[in-house]
PDB file with one MODEL, atoms N, CA, C and O in Angstrom:
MODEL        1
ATOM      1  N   UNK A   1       2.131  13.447  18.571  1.00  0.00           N
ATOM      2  CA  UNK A   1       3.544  13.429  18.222  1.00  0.00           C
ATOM      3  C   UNK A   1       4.183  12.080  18.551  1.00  0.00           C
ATOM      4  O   UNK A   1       5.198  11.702  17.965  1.00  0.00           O
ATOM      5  N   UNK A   2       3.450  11.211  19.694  1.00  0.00           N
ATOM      6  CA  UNK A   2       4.384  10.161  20.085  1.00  0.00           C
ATOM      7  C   UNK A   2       3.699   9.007  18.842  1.00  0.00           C
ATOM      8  O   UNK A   2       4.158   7.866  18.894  1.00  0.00           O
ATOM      9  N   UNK A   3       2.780   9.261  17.909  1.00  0.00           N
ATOM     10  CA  UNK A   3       2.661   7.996  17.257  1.00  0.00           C
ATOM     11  C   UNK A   3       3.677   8.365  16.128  1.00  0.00           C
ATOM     12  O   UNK A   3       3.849   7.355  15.445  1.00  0.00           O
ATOM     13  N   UNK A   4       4.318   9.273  15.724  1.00  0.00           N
ATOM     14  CA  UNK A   4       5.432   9.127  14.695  1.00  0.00           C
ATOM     15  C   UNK A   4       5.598   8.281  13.813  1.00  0.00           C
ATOM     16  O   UNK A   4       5.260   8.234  12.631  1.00  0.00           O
ATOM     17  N   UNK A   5       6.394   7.306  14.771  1.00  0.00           N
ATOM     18  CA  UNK A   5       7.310   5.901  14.184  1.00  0.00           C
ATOM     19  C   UNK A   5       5.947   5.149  13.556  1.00  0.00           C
ATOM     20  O   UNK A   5       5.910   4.691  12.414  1.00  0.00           O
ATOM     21  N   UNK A   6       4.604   5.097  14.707  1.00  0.00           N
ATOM     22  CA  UNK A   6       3.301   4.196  13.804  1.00  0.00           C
ATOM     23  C   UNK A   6       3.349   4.420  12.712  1.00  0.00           C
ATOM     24  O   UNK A   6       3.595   3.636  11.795  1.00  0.00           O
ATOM     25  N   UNK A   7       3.013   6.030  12.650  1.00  0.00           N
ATOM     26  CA  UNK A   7       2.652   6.827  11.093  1.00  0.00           C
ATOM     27  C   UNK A   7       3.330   6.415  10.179  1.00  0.00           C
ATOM     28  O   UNK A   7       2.776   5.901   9.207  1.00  0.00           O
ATOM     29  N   UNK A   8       5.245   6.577  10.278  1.00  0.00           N
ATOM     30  CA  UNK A   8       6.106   6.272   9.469  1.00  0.00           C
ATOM     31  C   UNK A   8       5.935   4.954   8.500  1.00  0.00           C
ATOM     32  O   UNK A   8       5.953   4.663   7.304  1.00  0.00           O
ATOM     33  N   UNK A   9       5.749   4.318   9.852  1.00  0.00           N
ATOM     34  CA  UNK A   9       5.923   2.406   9.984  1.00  0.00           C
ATOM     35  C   UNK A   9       4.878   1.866   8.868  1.00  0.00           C
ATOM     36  O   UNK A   9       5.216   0.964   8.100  1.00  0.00           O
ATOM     37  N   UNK A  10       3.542   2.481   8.812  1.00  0.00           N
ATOM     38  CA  UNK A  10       2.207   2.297   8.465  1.00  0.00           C
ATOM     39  C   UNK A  10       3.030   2.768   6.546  1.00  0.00           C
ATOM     40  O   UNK A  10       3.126   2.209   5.454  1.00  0.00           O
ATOM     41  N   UNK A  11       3.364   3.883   7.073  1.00  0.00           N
ATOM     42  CA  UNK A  11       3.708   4.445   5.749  1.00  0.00           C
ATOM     43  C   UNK A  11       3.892   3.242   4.500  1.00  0.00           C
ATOM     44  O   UNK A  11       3.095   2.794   3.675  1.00  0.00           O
ATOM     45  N   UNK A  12       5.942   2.839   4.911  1.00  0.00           N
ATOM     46  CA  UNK A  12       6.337   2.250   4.713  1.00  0.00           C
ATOM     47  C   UNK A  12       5.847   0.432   4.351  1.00  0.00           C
ATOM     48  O   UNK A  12       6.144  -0.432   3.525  1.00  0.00           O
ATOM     49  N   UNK A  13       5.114   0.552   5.320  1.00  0.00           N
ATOM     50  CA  UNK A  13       4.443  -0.626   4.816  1.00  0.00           C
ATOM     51  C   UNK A  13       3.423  -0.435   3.923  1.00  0.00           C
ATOM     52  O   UNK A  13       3.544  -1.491   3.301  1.00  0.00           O
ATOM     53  N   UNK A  14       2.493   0.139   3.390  1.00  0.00           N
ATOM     54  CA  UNK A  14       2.092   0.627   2.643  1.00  0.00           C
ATOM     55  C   UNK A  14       2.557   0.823   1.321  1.00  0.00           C
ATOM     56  O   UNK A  14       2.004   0.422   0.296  1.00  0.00           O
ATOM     57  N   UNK A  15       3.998   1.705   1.446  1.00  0.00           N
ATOM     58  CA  UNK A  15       4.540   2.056   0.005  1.00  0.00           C
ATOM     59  C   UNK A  15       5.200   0.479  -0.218  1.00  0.00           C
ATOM     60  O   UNK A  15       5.479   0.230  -1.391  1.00  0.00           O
ATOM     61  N   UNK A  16       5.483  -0.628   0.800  1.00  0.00           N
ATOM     62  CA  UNK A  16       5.560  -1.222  -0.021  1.00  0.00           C
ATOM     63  C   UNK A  16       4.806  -2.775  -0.366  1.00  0.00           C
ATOM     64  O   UNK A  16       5.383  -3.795  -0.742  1.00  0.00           O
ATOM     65  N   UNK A  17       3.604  -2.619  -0.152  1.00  0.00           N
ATOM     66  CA  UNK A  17       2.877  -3.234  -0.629  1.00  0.00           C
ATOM     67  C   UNK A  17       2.690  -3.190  -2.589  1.00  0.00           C
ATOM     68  O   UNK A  17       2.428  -2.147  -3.188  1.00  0.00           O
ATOM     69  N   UNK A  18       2.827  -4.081  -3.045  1.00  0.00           N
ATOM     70  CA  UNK A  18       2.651  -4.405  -4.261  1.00  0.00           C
ATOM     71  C   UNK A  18       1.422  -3.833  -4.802  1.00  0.00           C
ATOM     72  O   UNK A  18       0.496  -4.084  -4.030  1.00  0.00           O
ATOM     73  N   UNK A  19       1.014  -3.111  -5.900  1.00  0.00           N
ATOM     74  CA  UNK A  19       0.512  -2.220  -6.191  1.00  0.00           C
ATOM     75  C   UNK A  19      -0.787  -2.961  -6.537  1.00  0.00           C
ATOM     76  O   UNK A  19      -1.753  -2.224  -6.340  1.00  0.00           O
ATOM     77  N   UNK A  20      -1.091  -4.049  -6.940  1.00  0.00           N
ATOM     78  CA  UNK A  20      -2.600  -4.855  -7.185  1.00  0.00           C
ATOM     79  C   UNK A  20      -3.079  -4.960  -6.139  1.00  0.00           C
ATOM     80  O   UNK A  20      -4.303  -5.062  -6.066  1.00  0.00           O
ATOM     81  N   UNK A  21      -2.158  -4.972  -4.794  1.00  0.00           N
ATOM     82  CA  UNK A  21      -3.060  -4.733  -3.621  1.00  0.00           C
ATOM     83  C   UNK A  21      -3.384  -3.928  -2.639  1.00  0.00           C
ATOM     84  O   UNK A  21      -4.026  -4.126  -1.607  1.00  0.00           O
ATOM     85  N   UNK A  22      -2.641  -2.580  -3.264  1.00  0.00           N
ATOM     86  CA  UNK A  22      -3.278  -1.475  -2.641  1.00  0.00           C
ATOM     87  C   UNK A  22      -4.665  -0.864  -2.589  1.00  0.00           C
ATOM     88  O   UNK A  22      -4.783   0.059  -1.783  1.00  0.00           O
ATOM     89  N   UNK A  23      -5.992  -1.280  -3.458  1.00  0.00           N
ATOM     90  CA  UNK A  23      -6.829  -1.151  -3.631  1.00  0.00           C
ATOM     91  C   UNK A  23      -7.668  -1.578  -2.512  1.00  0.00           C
ATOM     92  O   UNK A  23      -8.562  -0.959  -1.936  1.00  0.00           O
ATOM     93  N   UNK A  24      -7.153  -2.897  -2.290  1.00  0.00           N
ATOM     94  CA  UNK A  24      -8.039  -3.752  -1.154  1.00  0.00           C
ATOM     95  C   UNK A  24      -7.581  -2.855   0.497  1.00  0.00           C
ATOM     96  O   UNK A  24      -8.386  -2.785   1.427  1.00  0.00           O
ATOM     97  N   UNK A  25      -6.331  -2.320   0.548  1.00  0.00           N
ATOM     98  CA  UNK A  25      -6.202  -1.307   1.736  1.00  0.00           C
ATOM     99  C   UNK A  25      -7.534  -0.395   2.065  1.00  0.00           C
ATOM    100  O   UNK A  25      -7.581   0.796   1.756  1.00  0.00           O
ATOM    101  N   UNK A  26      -8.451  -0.980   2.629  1.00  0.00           N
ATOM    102  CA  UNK A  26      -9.196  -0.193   2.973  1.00  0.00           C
ATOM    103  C   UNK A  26      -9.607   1.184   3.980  1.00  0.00           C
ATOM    104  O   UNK A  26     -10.622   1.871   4.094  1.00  0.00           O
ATOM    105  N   UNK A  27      -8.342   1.184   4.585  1.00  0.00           N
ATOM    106  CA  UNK A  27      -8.191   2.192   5.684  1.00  0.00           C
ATOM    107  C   UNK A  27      -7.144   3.059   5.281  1.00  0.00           C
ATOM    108  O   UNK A  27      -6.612   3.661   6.214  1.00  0.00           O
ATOM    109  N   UNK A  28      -6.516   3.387   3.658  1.00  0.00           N
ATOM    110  CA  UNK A  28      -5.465   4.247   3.352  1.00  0.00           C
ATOM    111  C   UNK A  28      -5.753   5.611   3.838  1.00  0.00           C
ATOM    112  O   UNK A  28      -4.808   6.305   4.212  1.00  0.00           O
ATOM    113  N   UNK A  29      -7.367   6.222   3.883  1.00  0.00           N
ATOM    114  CA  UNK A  29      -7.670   7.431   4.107  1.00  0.00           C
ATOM    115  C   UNK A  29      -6.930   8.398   5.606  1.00  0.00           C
ATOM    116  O   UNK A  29      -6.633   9.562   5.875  1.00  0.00           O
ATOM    117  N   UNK A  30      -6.899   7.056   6.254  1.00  0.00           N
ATOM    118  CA  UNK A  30      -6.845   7.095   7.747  1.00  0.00           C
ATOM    119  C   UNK A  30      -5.035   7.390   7.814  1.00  0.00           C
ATOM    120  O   UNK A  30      -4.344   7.831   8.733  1.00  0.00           O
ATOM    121  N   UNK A  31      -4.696   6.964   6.519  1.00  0.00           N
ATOM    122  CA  UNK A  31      -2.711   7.360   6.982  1.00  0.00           C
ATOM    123  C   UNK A  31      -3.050   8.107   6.641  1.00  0.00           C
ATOM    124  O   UNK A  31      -3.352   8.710   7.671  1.00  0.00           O
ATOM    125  N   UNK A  32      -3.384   8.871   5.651  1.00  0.00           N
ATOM    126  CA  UNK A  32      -3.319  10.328   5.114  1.00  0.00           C
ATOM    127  C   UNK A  32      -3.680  11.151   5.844  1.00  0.00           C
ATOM    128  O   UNK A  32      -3.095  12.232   5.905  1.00  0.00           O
ATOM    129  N   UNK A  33      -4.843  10.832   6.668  1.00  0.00           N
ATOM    130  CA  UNK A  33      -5.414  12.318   7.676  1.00  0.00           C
ATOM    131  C   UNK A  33      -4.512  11.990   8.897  1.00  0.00           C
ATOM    132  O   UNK A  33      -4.369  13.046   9.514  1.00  0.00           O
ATOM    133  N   UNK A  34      -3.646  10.692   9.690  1.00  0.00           N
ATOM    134  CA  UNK A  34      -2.605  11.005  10.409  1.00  0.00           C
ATOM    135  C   UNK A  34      -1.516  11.184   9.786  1.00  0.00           C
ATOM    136  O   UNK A  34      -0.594  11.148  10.601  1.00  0.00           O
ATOM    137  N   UNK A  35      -1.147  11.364   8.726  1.00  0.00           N
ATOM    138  CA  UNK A  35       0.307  11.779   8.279  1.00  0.00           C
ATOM    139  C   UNK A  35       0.217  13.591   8.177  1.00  0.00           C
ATOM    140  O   UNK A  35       1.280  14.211   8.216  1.00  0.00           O
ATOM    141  N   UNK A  36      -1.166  14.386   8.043  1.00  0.00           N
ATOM    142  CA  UNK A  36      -1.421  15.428   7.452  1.00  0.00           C
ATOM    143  C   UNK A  36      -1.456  15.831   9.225  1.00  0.00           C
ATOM    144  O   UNK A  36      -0.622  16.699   9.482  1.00  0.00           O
ATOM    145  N   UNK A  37      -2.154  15.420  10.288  1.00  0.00           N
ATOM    146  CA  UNK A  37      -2.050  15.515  11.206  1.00  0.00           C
ATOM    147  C   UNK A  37      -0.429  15.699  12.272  1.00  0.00           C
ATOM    148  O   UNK A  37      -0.240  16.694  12.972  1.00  0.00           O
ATOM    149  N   UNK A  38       0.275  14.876  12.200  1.00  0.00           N
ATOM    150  CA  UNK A  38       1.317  14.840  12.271  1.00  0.00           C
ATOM    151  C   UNK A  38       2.494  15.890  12.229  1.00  0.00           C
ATOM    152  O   UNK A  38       3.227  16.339  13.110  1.00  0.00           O
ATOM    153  N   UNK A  39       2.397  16.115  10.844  1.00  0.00           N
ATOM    154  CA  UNK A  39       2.564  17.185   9.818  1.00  0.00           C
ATOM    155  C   UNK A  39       2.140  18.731  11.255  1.00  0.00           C
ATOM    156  O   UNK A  39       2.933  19.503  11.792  1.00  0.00           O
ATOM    157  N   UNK A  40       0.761  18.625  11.407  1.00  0.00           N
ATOM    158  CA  UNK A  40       0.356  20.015  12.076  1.00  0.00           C
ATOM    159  C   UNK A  40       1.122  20.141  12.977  1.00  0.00           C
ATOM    160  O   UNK A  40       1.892  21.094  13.088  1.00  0.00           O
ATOM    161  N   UNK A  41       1.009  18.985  13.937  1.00  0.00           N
ATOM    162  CA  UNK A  41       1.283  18.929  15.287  1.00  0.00           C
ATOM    163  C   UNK A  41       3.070  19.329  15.302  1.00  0.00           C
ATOM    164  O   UNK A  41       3.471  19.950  16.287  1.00  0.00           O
ATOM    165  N   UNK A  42       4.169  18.925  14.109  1.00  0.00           N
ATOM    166  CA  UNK A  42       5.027  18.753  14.280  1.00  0.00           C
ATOM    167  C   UNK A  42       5.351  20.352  13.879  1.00  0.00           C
ATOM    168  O   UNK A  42       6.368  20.873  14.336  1.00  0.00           O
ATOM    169  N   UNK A  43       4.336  21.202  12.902  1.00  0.00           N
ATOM    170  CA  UNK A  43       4.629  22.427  12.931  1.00  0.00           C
ATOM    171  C   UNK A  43       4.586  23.505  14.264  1.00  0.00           C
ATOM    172  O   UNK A  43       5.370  24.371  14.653  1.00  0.00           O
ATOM    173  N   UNK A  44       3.448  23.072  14.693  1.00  0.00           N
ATOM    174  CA  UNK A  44       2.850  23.760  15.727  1.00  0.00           C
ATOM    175  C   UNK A  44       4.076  23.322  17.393  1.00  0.00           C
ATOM    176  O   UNK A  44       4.124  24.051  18.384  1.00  0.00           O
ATOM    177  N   UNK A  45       4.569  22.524  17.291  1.00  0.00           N
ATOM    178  CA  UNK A  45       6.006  22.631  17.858  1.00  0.00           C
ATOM    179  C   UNK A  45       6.750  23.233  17.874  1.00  0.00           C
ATOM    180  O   UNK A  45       7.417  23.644  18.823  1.00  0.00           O
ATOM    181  N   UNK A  46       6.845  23.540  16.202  1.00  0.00           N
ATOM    182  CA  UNK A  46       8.024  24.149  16.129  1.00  0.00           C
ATOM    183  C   UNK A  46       8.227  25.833  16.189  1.00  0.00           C
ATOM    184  O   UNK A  46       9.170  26.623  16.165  1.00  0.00           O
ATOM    185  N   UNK A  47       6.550  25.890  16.294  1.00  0.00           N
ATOM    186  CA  UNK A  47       5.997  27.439  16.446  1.00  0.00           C
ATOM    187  C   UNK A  47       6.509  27.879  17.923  1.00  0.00           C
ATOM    188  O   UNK A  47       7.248  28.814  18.230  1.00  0.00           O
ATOM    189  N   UNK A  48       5.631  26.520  19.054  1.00  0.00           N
ATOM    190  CA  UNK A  48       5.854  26.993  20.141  1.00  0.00           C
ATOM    191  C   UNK A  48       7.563  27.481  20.567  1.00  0.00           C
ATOM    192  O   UNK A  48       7.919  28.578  20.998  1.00  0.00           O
ATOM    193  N   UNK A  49       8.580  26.047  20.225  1.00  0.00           N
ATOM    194  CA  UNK A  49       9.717  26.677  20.229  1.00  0.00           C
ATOM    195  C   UNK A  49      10.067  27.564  20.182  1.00  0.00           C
ATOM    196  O   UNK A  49      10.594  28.044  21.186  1.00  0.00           O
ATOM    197  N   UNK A  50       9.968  28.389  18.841  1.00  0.00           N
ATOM    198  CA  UNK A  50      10.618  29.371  18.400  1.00  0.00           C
ATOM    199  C   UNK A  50       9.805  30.469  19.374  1.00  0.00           C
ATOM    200  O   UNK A  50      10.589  31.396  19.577  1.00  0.00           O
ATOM    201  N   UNK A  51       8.784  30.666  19.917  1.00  0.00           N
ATOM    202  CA  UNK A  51       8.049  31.558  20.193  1.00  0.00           C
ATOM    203  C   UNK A  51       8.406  31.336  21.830  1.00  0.00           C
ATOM    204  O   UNK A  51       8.122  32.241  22.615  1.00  0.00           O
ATOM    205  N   UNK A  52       8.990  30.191  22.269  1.00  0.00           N
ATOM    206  CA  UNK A  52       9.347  29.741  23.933  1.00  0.00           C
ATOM    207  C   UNK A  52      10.910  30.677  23.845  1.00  0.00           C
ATOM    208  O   UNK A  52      11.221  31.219  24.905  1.00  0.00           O
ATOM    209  N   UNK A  53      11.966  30.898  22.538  1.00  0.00           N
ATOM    210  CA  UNK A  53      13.149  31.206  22.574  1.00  0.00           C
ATOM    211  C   UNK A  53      12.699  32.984  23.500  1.00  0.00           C
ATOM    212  O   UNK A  53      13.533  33.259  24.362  1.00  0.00           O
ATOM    213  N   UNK A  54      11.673  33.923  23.362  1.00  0.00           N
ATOM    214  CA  UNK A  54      11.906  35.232  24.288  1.00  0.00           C
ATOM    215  C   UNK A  54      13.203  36.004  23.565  1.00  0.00           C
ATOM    216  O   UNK A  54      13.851  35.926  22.521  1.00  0.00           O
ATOM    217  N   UNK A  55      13.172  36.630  24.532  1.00  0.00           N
ATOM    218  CA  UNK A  55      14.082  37.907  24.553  1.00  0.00           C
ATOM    219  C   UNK A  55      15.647  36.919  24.102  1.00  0.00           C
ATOM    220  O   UNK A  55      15.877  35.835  24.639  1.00  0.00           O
ATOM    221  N   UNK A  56      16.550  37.523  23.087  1.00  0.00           N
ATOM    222  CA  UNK A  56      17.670  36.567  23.222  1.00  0.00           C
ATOM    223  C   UNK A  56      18.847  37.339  24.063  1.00  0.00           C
ATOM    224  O   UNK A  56      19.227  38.508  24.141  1.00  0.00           O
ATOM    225  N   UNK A  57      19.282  35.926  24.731  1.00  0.00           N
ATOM    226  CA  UNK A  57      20.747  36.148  25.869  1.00  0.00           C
ATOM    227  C   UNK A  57      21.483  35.235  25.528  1.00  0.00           C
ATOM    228  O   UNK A  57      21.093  34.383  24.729  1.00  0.00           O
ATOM    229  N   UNK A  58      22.503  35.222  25.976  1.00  0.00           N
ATOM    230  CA  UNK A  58      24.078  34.149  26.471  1.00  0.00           C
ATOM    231  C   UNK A  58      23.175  33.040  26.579  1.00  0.00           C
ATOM    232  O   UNK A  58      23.564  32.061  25.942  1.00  0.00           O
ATOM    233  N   UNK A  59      21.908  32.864  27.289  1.00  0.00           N
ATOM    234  CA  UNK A  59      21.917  31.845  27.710  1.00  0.00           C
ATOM    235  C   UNK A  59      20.705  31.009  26.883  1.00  0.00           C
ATOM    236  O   UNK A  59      20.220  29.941  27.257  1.00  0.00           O
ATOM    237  N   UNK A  60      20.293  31.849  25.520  1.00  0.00           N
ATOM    238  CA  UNK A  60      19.477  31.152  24.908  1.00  0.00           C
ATOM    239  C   UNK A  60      19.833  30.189  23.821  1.00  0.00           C
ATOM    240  O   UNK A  60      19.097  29.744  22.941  1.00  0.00           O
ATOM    241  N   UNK A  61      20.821  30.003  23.995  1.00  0.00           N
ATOM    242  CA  UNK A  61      21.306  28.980  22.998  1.00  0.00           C
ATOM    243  C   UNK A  61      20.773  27.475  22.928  1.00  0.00           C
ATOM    244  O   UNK A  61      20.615  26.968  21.818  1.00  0.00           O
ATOM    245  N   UNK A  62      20.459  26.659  24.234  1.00  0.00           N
ATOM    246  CA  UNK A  62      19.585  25.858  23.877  1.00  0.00           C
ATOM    247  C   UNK A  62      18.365  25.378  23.164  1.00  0.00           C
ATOM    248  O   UNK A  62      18.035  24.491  22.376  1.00  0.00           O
ATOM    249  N   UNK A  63      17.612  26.859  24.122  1.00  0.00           N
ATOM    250  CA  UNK A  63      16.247  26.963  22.845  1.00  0.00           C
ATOM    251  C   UNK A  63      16.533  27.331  21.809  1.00  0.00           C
ATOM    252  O   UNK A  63      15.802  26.651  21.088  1.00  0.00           O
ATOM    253  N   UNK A  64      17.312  28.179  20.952  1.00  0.00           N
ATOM    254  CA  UNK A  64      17.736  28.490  19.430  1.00  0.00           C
ATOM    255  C   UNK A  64      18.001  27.323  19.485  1.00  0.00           C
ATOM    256  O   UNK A  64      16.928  26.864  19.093  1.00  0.00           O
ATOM    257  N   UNK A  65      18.948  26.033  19.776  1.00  0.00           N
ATOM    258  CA  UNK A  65      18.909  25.163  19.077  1.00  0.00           C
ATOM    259  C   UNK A  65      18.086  24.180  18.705  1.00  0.00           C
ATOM    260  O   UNK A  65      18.002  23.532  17.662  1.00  0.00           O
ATOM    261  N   UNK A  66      17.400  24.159  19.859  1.00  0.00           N
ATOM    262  CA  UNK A  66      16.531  23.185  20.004  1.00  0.00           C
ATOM    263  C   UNK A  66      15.076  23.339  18.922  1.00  0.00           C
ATOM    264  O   UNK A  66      14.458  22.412  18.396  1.00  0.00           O
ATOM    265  N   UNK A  67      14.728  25.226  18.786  1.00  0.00           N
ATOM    266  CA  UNK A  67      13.946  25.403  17.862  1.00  0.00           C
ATOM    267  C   UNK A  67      14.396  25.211  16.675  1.00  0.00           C
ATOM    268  O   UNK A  67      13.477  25.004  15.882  1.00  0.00           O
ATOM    269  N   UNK A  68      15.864  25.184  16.015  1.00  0.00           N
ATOM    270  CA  UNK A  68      16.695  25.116  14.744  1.00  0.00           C
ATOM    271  C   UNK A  68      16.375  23.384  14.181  1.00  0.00           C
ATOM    272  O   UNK A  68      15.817  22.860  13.217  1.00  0.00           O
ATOM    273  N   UNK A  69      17.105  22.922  15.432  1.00  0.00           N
ATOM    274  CA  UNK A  69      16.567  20.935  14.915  1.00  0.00           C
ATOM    275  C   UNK A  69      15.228  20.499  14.577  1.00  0.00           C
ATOM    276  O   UNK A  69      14.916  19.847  13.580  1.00  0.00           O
ATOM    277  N   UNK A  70      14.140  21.096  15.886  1.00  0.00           N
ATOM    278  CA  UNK A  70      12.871  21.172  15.358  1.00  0.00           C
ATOM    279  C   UNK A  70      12.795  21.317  13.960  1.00  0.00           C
ATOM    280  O   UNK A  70      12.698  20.336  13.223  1.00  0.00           O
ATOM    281  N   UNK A  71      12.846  22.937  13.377  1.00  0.00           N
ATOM    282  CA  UNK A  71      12.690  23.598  12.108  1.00  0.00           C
ATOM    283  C   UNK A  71      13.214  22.693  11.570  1.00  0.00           C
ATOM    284  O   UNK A  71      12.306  21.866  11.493  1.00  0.00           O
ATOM    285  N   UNK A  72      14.240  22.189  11.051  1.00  0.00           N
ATOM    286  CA  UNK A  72      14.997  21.307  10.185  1.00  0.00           C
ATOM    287  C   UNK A  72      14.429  19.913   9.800  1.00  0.00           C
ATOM    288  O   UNK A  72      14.654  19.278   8.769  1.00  0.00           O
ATOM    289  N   UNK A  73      13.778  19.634  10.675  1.00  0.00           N
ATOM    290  CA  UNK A  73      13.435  18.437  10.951  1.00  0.00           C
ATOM    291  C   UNK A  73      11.687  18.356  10.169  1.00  0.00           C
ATOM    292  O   UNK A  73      11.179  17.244  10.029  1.00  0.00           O
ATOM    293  N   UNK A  74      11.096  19.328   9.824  1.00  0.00           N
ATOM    294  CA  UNK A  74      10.019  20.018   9.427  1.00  0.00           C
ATOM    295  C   UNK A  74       9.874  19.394   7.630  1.00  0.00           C
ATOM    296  O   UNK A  74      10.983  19.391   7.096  1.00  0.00           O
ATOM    297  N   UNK A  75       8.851  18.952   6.793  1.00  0.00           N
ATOM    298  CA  UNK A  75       9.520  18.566   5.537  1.00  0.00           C
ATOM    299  C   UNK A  75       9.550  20.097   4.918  1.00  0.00           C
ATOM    300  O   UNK A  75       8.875  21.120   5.037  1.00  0.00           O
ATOM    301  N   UNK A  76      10.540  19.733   4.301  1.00  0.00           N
ATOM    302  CA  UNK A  76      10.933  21.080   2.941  1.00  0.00           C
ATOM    303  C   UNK A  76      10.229  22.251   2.862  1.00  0.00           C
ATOM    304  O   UNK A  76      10.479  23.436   3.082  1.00  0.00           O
ATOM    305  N   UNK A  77       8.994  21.421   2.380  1.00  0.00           N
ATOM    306  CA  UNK A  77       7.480  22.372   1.670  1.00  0.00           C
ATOM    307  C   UNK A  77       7.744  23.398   2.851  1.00  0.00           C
ATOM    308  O   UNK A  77       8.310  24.486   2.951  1.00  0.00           O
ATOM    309  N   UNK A  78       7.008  22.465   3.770  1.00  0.00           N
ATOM    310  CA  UNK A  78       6.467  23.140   5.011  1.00  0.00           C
ATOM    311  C   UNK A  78       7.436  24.254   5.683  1.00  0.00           C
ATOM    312  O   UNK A  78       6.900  25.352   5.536  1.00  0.00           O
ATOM    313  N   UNK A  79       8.417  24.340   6.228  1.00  0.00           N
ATOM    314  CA  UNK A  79       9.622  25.309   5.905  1.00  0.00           C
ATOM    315  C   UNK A  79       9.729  26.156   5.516  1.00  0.00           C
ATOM    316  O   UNK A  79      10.421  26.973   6.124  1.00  0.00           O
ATOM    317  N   UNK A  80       9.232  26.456   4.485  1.00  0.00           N
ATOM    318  CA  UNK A  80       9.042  27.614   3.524  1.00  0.00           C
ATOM    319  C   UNK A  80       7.645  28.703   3.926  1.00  0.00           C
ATOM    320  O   UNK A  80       7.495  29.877   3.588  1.00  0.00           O
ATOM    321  N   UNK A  81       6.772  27.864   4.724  1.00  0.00           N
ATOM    322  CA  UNK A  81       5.886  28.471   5.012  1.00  0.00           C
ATOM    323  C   UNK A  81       5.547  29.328   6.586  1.00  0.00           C
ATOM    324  O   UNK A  81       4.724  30.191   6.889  1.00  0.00           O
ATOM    325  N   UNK A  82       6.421  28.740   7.212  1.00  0.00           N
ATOM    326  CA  UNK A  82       6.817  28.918   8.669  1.00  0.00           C
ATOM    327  C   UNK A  82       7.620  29.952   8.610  1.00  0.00           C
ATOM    328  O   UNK A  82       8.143  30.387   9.636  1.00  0.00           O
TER     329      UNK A  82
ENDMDL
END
């Protein structure tokens, strides 16, 4: 979870590399299985959250929120499947 910003960063540089030389990127495979990775880890967060919220009280409002930003924060697709 803490390489994020790499993943993002990698992304971005990537998408914008000029397209005659994306070919020569020889390590593209490697964003894809950490972006797909990422992806797990950031679900599987958001599992534990929701599954850390328990019994609800007065006083669970942090974890509901905290599992809500998680969830939100989740892309689209994935959302739907959770």
């Amino acid at each position: 979870l803490e390489s994020g910003d790499l993943i993002k960063a990698a992304r971005e540089a990537y998408d914008a590399t000029e397209e005659e030389a994306k070919p020569f990127v020889s390590n593209y495979n490697k964003l894809e299985e950490a972006e797909a990775q990422l992806i797990k880890l950031q679900a599987d967060a958001v599992v534990t959250l929701i599954n850390g919220i328990g019994t609800v009280t007065i006083e669970s409002g942090s974890k509901i929120n905290a599992a809500r930003e998680a969830y939100d924060g989740l892309p689209k697709d994935l959302q739907a499947t959770k």
